[in-house]
ZADO-1210 file (C-alpha; in nm, 4 decimals, padded with zeros to 6 digits):
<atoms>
<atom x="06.2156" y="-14.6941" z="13.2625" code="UNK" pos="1"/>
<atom x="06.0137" y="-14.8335" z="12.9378" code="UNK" pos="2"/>
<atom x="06.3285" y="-14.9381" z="12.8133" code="UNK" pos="3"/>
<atom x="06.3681" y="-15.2943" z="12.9306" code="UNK" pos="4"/>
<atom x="06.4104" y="-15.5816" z="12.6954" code="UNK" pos="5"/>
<atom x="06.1067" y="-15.6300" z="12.4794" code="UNK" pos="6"/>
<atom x="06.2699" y="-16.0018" z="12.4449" code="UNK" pos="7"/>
<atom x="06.0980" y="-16.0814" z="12.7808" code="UNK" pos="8"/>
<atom x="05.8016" y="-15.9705" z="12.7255" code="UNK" pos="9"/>
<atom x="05.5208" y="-16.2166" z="12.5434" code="UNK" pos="10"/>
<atom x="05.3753" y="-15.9853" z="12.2794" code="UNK" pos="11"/>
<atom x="05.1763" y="-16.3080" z="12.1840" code="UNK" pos="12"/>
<atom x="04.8914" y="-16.4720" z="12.3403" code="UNK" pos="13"/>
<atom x="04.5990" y="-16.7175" z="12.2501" code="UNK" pos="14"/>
<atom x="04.2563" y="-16.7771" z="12.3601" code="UNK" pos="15"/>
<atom x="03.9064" y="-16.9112" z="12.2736" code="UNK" pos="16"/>
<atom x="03.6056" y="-16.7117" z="12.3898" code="UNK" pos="17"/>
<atom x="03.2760" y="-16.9174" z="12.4239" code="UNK" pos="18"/>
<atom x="03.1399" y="-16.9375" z="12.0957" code="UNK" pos="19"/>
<atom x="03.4553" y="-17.1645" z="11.9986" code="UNK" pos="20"/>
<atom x="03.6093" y="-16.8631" z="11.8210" code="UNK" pos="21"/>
<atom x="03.9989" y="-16.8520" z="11.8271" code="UNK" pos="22"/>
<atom x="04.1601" y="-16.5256" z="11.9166" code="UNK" pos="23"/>
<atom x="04.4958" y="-16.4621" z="11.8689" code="UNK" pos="24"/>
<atom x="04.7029" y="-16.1462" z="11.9295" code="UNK" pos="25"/>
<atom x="05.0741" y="-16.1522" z="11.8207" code="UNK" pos="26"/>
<atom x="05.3560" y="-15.8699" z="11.7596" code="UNK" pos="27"/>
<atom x="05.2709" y="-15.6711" z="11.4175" code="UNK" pos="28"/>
<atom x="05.5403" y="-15.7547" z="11.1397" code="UNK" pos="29"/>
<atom x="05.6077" y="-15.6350" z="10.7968" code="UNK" pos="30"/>
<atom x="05.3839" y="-15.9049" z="10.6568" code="UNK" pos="31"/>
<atom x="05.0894" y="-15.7600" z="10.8208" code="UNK" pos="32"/>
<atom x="05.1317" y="-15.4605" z="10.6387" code="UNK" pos="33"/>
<atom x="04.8492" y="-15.4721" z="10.3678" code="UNK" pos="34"/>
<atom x="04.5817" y="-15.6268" z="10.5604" code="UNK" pos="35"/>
<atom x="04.6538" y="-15.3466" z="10.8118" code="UNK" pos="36"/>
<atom x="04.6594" y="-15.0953" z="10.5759" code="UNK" pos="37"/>
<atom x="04.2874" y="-15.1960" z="10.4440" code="UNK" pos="38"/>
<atom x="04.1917" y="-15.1771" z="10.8085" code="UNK" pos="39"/>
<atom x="04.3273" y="-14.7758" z="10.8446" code="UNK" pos="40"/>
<atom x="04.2131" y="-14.6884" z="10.5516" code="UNK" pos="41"/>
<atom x="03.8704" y="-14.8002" z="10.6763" code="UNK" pos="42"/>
<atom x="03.8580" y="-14.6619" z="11.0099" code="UNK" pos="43"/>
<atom x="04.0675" y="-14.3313" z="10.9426" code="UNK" pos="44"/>
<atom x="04.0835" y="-14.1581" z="10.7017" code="UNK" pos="45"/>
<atom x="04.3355" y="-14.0169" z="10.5922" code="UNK" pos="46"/>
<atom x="04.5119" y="-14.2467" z="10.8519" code="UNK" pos="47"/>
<atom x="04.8754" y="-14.3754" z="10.8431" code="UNK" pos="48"/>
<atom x="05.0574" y="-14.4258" z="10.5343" code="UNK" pos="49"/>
<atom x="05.2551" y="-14.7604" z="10.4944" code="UNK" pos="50"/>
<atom x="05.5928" y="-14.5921" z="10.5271" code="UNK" pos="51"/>
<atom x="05.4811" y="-14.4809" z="10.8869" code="UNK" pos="52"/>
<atom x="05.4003" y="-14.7930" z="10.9841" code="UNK" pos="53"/>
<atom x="05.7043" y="-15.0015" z="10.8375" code="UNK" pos="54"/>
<atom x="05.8924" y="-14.7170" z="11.0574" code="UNK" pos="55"/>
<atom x="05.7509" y="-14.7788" z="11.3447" code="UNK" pos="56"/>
<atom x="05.8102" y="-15.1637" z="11.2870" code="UNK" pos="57"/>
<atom x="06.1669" y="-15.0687" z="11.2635" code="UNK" pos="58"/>
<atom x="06.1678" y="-14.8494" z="11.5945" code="UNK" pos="59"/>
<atom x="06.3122" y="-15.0327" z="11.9167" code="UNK" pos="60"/>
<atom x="06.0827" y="-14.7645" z="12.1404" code="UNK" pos="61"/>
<atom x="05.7941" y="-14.8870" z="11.9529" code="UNK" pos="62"/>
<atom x="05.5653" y="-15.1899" z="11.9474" code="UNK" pos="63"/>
<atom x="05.2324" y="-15.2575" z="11.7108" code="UNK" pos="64"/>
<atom x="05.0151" y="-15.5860" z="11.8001" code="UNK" pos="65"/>
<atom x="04.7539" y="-15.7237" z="11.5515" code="UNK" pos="66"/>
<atom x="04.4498" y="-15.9121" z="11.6651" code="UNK" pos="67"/>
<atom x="04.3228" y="-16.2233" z="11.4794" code="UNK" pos="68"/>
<atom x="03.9836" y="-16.4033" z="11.4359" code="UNK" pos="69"/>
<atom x="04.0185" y="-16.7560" z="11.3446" code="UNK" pos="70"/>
<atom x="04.2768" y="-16.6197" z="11.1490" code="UNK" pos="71"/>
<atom x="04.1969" y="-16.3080" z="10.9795" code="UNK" pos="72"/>
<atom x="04.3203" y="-15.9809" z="11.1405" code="UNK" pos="73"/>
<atom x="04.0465" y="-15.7883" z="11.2113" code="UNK" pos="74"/>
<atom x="04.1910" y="-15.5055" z="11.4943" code="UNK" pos="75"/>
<atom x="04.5585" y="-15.3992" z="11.5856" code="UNK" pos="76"/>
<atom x="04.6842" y="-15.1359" z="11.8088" code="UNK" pos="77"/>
<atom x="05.0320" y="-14.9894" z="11.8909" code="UNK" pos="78"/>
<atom x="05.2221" y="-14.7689" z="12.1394" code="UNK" pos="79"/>
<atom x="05.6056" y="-14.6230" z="12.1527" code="UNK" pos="80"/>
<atom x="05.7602" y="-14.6067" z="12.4465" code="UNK" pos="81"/>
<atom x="05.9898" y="-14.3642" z="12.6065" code="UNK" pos="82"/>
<atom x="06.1914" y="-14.3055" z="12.9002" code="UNK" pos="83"/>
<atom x="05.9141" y="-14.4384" z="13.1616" code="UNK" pos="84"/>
<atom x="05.5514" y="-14.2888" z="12.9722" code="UNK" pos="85"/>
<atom x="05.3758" y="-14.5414" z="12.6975" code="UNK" pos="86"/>
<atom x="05.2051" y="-14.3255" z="12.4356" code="UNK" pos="87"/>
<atom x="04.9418" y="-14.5232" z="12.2494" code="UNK" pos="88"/>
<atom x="04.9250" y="-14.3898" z="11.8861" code="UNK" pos="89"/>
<atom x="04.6608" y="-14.6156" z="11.7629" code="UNK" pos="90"/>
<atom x="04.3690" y="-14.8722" z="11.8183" code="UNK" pos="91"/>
<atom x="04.1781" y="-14.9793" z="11.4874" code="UNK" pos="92"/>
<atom x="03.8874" y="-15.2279" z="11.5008" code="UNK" pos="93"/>
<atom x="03.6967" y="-15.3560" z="11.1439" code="UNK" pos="94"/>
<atom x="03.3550" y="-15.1614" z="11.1929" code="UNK" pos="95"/>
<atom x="03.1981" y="-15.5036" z="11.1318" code="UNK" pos="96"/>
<atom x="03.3736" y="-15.6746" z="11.4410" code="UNK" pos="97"/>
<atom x="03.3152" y="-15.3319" z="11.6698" code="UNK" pos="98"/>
<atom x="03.1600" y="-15.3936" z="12.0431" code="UNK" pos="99"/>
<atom x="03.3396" y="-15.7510" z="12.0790" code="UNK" pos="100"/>
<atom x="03.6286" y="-15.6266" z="12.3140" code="UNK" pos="101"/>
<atom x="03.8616" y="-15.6536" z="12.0515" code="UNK" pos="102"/>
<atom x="04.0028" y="-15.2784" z="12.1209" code="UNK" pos="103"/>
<atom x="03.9443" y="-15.3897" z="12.5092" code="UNK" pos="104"/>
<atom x="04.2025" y="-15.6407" z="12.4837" code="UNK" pos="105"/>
<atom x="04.4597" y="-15.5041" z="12.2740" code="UNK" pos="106"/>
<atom x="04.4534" y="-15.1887" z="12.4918" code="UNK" pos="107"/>
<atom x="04.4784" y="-15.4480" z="12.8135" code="UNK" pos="108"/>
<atom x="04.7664" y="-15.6298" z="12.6145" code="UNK" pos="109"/>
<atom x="04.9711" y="-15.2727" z="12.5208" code="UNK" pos="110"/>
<atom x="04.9124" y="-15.1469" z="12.8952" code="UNK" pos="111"/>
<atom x="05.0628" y="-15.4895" z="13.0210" code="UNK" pos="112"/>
<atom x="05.3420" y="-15.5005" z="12.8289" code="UNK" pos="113"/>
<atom x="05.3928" y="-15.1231" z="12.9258" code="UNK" pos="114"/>
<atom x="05.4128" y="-15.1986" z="13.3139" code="UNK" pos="115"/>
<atom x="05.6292" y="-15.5230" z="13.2489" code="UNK" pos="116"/>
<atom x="05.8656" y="-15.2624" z="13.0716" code="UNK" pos="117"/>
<atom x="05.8576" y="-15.0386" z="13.3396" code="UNK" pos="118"/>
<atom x="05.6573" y="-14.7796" z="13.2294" code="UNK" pos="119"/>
<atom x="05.4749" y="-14.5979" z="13.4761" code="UNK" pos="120"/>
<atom x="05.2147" y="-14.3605" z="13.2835" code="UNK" pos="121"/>
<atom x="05.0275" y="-14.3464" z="12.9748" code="UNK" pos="122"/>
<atom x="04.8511" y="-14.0923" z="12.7737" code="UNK" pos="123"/>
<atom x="04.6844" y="-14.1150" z="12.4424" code="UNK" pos="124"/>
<atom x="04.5002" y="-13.8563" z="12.2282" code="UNK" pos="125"/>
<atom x="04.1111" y="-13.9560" z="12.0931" code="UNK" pos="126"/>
<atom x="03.8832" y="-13.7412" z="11.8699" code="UNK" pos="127"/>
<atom x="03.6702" y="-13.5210" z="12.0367" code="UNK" pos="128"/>
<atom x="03.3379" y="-13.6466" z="11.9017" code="UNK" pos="129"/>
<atom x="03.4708" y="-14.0262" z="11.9603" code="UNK" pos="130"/>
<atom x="03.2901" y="-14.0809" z="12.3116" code="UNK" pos="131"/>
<atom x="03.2678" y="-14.4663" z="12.2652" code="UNK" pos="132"/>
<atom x="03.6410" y="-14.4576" z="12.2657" code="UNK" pos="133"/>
<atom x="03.6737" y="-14.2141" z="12.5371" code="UNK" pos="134"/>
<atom x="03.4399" y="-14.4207" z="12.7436" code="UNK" pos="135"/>
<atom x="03.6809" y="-14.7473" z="12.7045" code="UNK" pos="136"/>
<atom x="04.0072" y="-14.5562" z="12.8069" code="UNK" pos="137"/>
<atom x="03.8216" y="-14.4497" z="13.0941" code="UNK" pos="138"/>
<atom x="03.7406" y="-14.7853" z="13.1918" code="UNK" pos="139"/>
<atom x="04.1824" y="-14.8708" z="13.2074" code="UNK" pos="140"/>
<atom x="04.2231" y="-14.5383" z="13.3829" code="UNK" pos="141"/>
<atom x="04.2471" y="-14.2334" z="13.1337" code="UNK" pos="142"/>
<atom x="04.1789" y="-13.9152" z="13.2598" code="UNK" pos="143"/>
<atom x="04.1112" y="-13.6124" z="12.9947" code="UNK" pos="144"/>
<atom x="04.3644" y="-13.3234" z="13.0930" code="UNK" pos="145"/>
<atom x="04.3615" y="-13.1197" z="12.7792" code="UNK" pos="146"/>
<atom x="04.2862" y="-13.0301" z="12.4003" code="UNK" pos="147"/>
<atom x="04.4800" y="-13.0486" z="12.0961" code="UNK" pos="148"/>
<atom x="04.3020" y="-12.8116" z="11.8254" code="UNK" pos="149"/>
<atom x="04.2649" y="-12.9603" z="11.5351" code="UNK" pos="150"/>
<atom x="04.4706" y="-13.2247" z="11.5426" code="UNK" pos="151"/>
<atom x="04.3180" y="-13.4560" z="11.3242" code="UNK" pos="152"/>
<atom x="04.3006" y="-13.3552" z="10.9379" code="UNK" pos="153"/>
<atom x="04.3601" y="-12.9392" z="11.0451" code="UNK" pos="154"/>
<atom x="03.9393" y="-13.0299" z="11.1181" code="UNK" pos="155"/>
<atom x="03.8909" y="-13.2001" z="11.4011" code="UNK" pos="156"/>
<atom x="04.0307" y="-13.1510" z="11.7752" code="UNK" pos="157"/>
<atom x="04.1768" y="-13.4424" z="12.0089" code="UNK" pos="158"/>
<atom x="04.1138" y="-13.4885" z="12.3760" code="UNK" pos="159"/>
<atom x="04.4407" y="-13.6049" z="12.5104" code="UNK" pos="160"/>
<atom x="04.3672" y="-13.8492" z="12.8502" code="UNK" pos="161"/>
<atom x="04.6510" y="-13.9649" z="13.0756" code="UNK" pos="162"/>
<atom x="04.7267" y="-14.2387" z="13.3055" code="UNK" pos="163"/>
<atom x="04.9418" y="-14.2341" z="13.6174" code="UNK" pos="164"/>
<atom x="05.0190" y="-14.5183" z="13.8689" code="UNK" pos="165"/>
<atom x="05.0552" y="-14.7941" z="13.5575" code="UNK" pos="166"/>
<atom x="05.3229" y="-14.9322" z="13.7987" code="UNK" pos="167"/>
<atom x="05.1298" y="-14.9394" z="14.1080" code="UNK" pos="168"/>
<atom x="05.0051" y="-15.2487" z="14.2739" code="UNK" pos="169"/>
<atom x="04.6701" y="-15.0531" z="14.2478" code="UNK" pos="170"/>
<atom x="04.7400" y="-15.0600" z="13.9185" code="UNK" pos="171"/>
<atom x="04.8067" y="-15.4430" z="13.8296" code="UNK" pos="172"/>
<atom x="04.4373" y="-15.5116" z="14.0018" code="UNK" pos="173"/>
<atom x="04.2894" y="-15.3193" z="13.7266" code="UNK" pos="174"/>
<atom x="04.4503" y="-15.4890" z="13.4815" code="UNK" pos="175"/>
<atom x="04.3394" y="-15.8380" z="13.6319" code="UNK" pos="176"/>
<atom x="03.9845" y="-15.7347" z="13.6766" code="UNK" pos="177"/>
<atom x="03.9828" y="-15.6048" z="13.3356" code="UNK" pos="178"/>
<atom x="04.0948" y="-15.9395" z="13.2363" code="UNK" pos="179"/>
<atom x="03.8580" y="-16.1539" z="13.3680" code="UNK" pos="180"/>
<atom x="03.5762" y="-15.9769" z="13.1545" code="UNK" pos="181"/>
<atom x="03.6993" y="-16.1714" z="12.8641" code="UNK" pos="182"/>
<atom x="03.6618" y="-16.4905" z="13.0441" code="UNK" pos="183"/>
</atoms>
C-alpha cells in the first residue's frame, strides 16, 4: 500500500554533475509557489492554478518535488498516491534547461519514493502530440493502454501509459540502471 510514512522517505537529495553544476531536488513547499507558478504558466498553458497546487501541498496522498540549479528552480514534478497505484500529475522543465535529464531524474526520484511507499503501479496521462515525453516514460516502463479525448483544454487528447511491477526486484534494476546515466 502507498500509504506508508512519507517521514522515511528522503524526498531530498544532492549532487554535482561534471560541469561543477549543483543539483538539488527537495520536497515542494508553499514557498516555492511563485517560482513554480512562472514555470506552469510557461510550459502549460492554461496549467494549474495556485490554489491547486497549495492543495495538493496540503494533501497527505500527495507529494510535489522541485529541482534546483545552483539554486534556481528550474523543473518540478509531483504524484498522489493511493491505495498501492502512484499517479503522476505533472513534470514541468524551463524550455531553456530541456534535454538535461532534469524531467529524467525527477521522474526516477517520484518512482523511487513510490516503491519505498509501497506502491506497486503507476500510470500517468501525456498529450498526444508530446512524443518526447512519451519517449522518456517509456524509457521507466510506461506502456500506452488508452485515450482520454480531449482532455487537455476540451482541444487536445491524452495518451494515458501505465506501469506494473514498480515493486518487483525487476523493477528496482531499472531504477538503478536509470540512475547511473546521471553519473
Amino acid at each position: 500500500m502507498c500509504a506508508k510514512s512519507s517521514e522515511s522517505t528522503s524526498s531530498s537529495a544532492e549532487s554535482v554533475s561534471s560541469s561543477g553544476e549543483t543539483l538539488t531536488i527537495e520536497r515542494m513547499t508553499e514557498a516555492h509557489l511563485p517560482e513554480v507558478m512562472r514555470i506552469e504558466r510557461e510550459v502549460f498553458m492554461p496549467g494549474w492554478s495556485e490554489e491547486a497546487f497549495r492543495s495538493d501541498l496540503g494533501n497527505p496522498a500527495a507529494l510535489y518535488l522541485i529541482l534546483r540549479l545552483n539554486g534556481k528552480i528550474v523543473a518540478y514534478a509531483g504524484m498522489w498516491m493511493v491505495i498501492d497505484e502512484a499517479h503522476i500529475t505533472n513534470v514541468a522543465v524551463k524550455p531553456e534547461y530541456r534535454g538535461r535529464q532534469f524531467a529524467k531524474r525527477l521522474i526516477h526520484r517520484l518512482l523511487s519514493i513510490a516503491r519505498e511507499r509501497g506502491c506497486v503501479k503507476a500510470f500517468l496521462e501525456v498529450r498526444i502530440s508530446n512524443t518526447p515525453a512519451q519517449k522518456l516514460y517509456e524509457k521507466f516502463g510506461f506502456r500506452p493502454v488508452a485515450v482520454r479525448a480531449k482532455y487537455y483544454d476540451n482541444t487536445e487528447d491524452a495518451l494515458i501509459m501505465w506501469l506494473e511491477g514498480l515493486d518487483t526486484p525487476e523493477y528496482g534494476q531499472r531504477l538503478q540502471t536509470i540512475e547511473q546515466e546521471f553519473r
